[in-house]
N, C-alpha and C positions, 0 to 999 in steps of 0.2 A: 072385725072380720076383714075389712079393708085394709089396716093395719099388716096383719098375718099374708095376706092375699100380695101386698105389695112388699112383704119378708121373701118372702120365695123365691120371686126372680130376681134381687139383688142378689141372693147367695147363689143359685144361680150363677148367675152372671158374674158372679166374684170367683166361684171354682174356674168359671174357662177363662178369666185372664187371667187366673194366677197358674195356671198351666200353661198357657201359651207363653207368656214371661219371663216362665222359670226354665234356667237355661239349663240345657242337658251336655253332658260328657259325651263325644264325639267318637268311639272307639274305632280306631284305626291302625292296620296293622306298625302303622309306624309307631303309633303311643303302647302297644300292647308289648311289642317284640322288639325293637330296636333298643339295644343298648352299646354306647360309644365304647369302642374297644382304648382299651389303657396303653398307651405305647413303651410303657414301663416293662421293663423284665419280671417274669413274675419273683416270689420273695426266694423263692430257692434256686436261684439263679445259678448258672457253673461255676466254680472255682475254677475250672480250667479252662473254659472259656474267657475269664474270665484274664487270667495271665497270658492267654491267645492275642486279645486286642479283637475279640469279634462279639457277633450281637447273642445275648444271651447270659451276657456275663453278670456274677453276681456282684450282689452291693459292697466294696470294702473300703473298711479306713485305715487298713497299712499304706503310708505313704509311699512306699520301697512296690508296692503292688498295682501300684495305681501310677507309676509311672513309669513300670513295665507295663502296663496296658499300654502305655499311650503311643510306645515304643512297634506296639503293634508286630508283636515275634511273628505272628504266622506269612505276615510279607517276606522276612528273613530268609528262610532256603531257596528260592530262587536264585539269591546273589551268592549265596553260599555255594549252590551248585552249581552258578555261573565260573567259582573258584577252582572248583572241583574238576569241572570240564578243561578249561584254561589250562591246569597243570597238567593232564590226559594230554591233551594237543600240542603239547609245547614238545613233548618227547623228552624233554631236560629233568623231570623229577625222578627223584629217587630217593625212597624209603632212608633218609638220613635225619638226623636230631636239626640241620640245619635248613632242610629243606621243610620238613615238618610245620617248622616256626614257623617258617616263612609264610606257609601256607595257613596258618592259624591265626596268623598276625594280618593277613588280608581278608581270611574270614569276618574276624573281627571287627574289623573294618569297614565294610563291605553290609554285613548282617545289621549287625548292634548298634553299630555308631554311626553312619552316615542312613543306613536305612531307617536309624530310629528316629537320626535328626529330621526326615523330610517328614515322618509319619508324624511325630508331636508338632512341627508348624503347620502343619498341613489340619492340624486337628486347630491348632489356636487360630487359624486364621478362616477356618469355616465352623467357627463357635457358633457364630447368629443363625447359621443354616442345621447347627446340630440342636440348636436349642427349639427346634420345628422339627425335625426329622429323628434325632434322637437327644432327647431332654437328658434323659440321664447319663452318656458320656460324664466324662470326670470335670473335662471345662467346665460345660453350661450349667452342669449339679452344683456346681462348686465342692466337687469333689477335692479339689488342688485350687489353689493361689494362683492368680498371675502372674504372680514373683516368682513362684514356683516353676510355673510353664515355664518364663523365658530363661531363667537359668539351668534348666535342663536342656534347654533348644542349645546354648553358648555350650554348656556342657560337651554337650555330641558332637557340635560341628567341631569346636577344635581339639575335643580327642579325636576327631577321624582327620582331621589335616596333620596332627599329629604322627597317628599310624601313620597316613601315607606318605607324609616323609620319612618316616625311620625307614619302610621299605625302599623310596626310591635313592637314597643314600646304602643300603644292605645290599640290592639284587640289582645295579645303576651304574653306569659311569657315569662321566662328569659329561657327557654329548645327551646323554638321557633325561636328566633332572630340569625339572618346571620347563623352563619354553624350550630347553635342550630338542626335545623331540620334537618338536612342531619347526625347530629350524638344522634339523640335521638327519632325522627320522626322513624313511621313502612314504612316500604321499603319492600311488599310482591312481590314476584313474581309477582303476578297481577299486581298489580302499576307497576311496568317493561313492561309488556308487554303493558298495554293500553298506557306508554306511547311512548314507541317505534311507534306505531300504528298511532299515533296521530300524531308521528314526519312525518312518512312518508304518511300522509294526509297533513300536513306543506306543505310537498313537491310538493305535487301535485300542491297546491293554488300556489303557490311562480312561479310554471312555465307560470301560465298563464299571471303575469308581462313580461313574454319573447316577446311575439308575435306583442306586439307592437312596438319592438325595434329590429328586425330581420335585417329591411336593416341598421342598426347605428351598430348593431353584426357583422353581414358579412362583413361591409368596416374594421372594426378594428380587422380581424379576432378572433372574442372571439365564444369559440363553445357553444352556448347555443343548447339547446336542438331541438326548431324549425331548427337553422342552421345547425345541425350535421344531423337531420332526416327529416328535411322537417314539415313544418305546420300541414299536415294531422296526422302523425304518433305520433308526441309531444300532438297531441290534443287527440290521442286516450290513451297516457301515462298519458299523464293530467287527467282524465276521471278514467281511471282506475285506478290511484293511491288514488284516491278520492274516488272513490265507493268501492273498494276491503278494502280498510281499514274500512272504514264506516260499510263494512257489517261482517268482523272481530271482529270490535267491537262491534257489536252487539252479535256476537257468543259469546263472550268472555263474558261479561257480564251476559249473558243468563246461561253460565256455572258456574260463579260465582253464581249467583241466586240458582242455580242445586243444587251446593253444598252447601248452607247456605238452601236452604230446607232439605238437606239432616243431616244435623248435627241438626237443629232442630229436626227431627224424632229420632233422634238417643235418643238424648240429654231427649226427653218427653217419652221414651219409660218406661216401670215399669222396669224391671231390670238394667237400667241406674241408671231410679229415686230412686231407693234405691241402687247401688254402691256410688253415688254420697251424701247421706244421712249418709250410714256407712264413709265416709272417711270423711265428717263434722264431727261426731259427735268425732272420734277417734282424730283429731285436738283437735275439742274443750276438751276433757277430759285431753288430755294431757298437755293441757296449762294450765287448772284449776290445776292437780294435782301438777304442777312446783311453781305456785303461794303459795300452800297449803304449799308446804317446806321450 
């Protein structure tokens, strides 16, 4: 009886520490519902995104495809239609097989080879930050060779130094070519300032490549502009470096106008038109009478 009488509260006592013990699963919305999103494209990724150079694109192993990606086409028509414009402005084109070239041959230029050359180094040289922010790019996949990359980087650059000599030898005199214009070209103030102007419009475009690479920035502490001020604040610098220049030059310009109306007045007024009348004629007599001797 004794026996049995001191069975009981051992067992007892043995149910509640092996309940208290036994350890339980904790459910939390985090263990229940959270799952790590894949930064992968999904499997049916775009084919035309895909030859775009943007995110979404599908998986490929044509080599000729994956180094058009890298070339990054959809950066291309801005400079193309920087081409486009240039010709409009200049007044000098005209629907001819030579002028055509000419303007295809700087497209080319322009788009494909000089734009693709910055977009593939631009890609090899922020591989560590794509391999955080986007793994599957063709670099950090190992989609392409290293050998690969850098002979298509040599590729581009000196087919576009290429083009742009043929042009500046085609459409050029000999005062124009390589440092020709930087020492015989007009260099006005103006041109100064619009181009200063335009750089820090550059600048503005060039931040908004940052935002997509924030957390690949932050882990390799590099301070870009989102990471030093935050998304919000870089967006409002972006924004404004972009419009305050834009509307700069618009002033600028407007003032230039200002004063080419104003020199015209000047220029057509009677007592100009005849200072400018007597100082020809006093030329020309003087050079008659040297001849005469």
């Amino acid at each position: 009886m004794a026996s049995v009488l001191n069975t009981v509260p051992s067992l007892r006592l043995s149910n509640i520490n092996t309940s208290r013990v036994r350890p339980r699963p904790i459910a939390t919305p985090l263990s229940v519902s959270f799952t790590m999103k894949s930064k992968a494209p999904a499997g049916n990724g775009s084919s035309f995104n895909q030859l775009l150079g943007i995110k979404g694109a599908a998986q490929e192993t044509n080599k000729w495809k994956i180094r058009l990606q890298l070339t990054k086409p959809v950066t291309w028509p801005p400079l193309i239609w920087g081409v486009v414009c240039g010709a409009a402005a200049s007044g000098n084109f005209h629907w001819t097989p030579e002028d055509v070239a000419k303007s295809i041959v700087c497209m080319m230029m322009s788009g494909p080879f000089l734009t693709g050359y910055t977009q593939t180094i631009n890609d090899w040289y922020d591989r560590e930050i794509d391999a955080i922010n986007e793994p599957y790019r063709p670099i950090p996949s190992g989609a392409i060779s290293e050998n690969e990359v850098i002979t298509q980087i040599w590729v581009l650059l000196l087919g576009g130094i290429g083009l742009a000599g043929l042009l500046d030898v085609w459409v050029s005199g000999l005062n124009n070519r390589w440092a020709g214009q930087a020492l015989f070209g007009t260099l006005t103030p103006d041109i100064v300032v619009l181009t200063l102007l335009y750089s820090i419009a550059g600048l503005g475009i060039a931040i908004v490549n940052d935002f997509k690479s924030v957390e690949g920035d932050r882990a390799l502490g590099l301070q870009s502009l989102p990471v030093a001020f935050g998304a919000e604040t870089a967006k409002w610098i972006c924004v404004g470096a972009i419009d305050i220049t834009q509307l700069s030059v618009a002033e600028e310009t407007n003032f230039i106008d200002y004063l080419g109306k104003g020199r015209e007045e000047e220029l057509s007024s009677p007592n100009q038109t005849q200072k400018y009348n007597e100082v020809y004629d006093r030329k020309r007599s003087s050079s008659f009478s040297i001849k005469q001797e």
